[in-house]
C-alpha positions in Angstrom: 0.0 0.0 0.0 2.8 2.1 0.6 3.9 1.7 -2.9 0.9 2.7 -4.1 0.5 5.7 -1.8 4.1 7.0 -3.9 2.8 6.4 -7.3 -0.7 8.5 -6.8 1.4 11.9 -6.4 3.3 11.2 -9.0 0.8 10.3 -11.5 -1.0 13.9 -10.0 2.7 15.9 -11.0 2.5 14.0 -14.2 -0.8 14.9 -14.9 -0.3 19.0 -14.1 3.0 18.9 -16.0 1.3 17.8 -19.4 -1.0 20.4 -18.7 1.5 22.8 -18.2 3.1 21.7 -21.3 -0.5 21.9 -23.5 -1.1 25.3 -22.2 2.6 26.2 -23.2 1.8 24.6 -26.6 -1.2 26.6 -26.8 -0.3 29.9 -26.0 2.7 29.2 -28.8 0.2 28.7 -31.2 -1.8 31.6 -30.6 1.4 33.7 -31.0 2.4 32.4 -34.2 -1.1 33.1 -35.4 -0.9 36.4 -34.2 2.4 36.8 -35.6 0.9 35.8 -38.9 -2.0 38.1 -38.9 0.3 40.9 -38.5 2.3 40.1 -40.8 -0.5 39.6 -43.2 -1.9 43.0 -42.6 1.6 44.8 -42.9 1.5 42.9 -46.5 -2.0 44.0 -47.3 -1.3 47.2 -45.9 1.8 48.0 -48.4 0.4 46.6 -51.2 -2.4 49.4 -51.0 0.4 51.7 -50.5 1.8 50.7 -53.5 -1.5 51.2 -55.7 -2.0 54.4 -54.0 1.6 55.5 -54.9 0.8 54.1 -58.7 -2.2 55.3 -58.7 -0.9 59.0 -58.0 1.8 58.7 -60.5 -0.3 58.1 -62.9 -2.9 61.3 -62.1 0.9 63.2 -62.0 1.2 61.8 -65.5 -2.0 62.7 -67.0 -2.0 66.2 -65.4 1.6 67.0 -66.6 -0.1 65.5 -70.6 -2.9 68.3 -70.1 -0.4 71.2 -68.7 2.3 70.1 -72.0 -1.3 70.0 -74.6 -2.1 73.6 -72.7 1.5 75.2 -73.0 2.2 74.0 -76.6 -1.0 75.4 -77.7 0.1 78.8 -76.2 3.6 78.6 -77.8 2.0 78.1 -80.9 -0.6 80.8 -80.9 2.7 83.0 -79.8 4.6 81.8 -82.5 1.9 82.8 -84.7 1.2 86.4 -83.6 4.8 86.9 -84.0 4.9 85.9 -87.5 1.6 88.0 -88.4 3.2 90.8 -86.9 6.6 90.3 -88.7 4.9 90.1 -91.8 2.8 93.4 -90.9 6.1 95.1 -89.7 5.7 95.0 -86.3 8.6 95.1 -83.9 8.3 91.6 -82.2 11.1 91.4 -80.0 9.7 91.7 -76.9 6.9 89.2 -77.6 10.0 86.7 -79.0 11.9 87.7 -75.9 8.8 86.6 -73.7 8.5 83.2 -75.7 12.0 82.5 -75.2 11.0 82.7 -71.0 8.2 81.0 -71.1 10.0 78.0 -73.2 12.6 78.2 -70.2 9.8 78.2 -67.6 8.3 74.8 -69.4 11.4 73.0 -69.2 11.4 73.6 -65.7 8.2 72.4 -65.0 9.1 69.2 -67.1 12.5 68.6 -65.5 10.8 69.0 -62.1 8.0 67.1 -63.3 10.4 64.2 -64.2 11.9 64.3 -60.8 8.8 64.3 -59.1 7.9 61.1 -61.1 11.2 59.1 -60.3 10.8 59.9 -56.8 7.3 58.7 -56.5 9.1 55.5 -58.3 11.6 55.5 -55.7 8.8 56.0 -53.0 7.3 53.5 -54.3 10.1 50.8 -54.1 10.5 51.1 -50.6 6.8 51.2 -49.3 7.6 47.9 -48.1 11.0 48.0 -46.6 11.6 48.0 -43.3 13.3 50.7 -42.8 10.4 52.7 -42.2 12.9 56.3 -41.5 14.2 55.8 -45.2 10.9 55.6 -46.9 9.6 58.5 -44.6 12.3 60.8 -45.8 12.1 60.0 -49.5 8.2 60.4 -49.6 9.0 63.9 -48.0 11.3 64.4 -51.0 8.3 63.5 -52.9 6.1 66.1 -51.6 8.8 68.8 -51.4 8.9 67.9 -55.6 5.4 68.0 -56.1 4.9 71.7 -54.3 7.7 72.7 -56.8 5.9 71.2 -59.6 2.5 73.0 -58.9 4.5 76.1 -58.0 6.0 76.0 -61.9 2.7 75.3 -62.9 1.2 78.7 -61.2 4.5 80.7 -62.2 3.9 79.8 -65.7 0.2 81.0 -65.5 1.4 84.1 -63.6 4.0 84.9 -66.3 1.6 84.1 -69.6 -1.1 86.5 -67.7 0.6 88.9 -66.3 3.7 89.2 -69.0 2.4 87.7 -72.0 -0.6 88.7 -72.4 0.1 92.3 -71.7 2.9 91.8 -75.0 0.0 90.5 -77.0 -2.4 93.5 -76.3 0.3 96.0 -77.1 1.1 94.4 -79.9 -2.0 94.6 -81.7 -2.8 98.0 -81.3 
């Protein structure tokens, strides 16, 4: 009896210690779950990132096609004045002059355009990296592009309304 008396705790240690060990099994699991549902979410989570980065390049791109249709239209109808008035005898320099700026002021906006696009690229490429700092300070290089871009895009409007368009008044009367 005796015996038996020292096999009934031990079966009762036995008995906890599997328990012990099914709970520590369990609570593993749930942590690798977890683990997997984060990391699930960070993956869905940059991959709308990335089709909100794509998705703003290409409204950059189309925006920058309409501003190019707008300002080549202008250059032309410039280019046109100019030649009437040549042909009437007008002096055109200061109208040729202002053309020559405004061709200067659209290369601008294209150069800064095209930086503004490669960044976004750039941006984009590291939405997913885990460096976190890096991608926060080339999306700020982004932005700091794109307020250049629309500020060539308003000095090119101030310059064709307040210069230009003054030239072209004078010119024909």
């Amino acid at each position: 009896m005796l015996l038996l008396s020292f096999l009934l705790p031990q079966s009762a240690y036995a008995k906890e210690g599997s328990r012990r060990e099914a709970a520590k099994e369990k609570v593993q699991d749930r942590m690798e779950e977890r683990k997997e549902e984060r990391d699930n979410r960070r993956e869905d989570s940059c991959e709308r990132l990335k089709e909100r980065l794509a998705s703003k390049e290409t409204n950059f791109d189309n925006s920058h096609k309409f501003h190019i249709r707008q300002y080549q239209r202008i250059k032309e109808k410039i280019a046109k004045v100019i030649r009437d008035a040549n042909s009437a005898g007008k002096n055109t320099t200061q109208l040729t002059a202002n053309l020559e700026t405004l061709n200067e002021k659209i290369e601008k906006f294209d150069a800064d355009r095209t930086a503004l696009i490669n960044a976004l690229k750039v941006v984009q490429m590291r939405a997913c990296a885990e460096d976190k700092e890096d991608f926060k300070e080339k999306l700020e290089e982004a932005q700091a592009l794109h307020k250049t871009v629309l500020a060539d895009v308003k000095d090119i409007k101030s310059y064709y309304q307040n210069t230009i368009r003054p030239s072209l008044k004078a010119l024909k009367d």
